[in-house]
N, C-alpha and C positions, 0 to 999 in steps of 0.2 A: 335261610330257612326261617320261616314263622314259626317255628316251635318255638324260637330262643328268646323271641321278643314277646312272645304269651305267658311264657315262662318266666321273663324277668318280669313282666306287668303285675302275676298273679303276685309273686313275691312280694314287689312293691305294697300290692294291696292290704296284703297280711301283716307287713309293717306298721301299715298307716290304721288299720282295724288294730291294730294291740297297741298304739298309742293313743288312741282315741277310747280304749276300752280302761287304760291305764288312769289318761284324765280324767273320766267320769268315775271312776274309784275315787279320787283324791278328792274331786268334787263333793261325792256324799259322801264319804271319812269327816267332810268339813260340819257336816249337819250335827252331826255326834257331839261339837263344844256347844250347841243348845241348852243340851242338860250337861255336860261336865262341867263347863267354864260359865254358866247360867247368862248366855249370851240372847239378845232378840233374834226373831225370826229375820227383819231386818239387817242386823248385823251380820251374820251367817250369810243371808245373802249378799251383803257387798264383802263380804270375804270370798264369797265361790265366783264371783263376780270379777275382783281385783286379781286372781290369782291364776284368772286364765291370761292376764296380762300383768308381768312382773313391772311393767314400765308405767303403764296405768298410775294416776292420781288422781285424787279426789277432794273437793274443798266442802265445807260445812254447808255451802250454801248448796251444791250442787246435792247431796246426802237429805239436804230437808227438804229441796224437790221431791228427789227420787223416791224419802218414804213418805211425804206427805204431812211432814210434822213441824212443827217451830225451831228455830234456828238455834235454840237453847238445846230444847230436846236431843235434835241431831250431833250438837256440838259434845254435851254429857256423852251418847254414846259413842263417837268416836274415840274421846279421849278413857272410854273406858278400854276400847279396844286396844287402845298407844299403854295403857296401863297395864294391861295383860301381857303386852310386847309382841300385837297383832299385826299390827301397824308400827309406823315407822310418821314422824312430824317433818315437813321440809319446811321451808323458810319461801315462799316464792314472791318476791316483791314484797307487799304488804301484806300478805297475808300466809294462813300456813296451810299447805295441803298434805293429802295422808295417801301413804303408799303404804302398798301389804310386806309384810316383814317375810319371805318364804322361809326361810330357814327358822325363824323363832315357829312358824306354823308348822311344818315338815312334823319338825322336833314335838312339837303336843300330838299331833298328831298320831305319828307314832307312837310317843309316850303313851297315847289313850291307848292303844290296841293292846300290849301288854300286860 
């Protein structure tokens, strides 16, 4: 019978719509350390950016690409983000790259809502 497989489809769909509703919460909950943790526009973006992928990393050079700015610039606000405990420092070869810390964010995050 087709009912059963429209009926598991629909299910399925309803699943993947309230996870996808769930990520785009977290996503702009992330906007809100703007003004709390007086982060750039910038930052907040590769926060909402890093956090749809936990395994994602990112080096200074690639960050002063990305915003457009000097490799000083981009490097100060990373290491304000690793400062805040946003981010996370790995050691990779010579150099160091930055991963998103989810649980240090989770935890503000929430914190903020409170």
């Amino acid at each position: 019978d087709v009912t059963y497989f429209i009926d598991f489809c629909l299910d399925s769909l309803v699943t993947a719509v309230g996870k996808v509703e769930r990520k785009l919460e977290f996503l702009m909950k992330i906007t809100a350390l703007e003004d709390k943790d007086n982060l750039t526009r910038n930052q907040v973006s590769l926060l909402q950016r890093l956090s749809l992928n936990k395994h994602k990393v990112i080096s200074i050079e690639e960050y002063s690409s990305d915003i457009g700015k000097s490799r000083e610039i981009a490097r100060r606000e990373l290491k304000d983000l690793l400062g805040k405990e946003l981010l996370d420092e790995i050691k990779q070869g010579k150099k160091f790259v930055y991963r998103i810390n989810t649980s240090n964010l989770r935890a503000k995050l929430w914190g903020a809502s409170s």
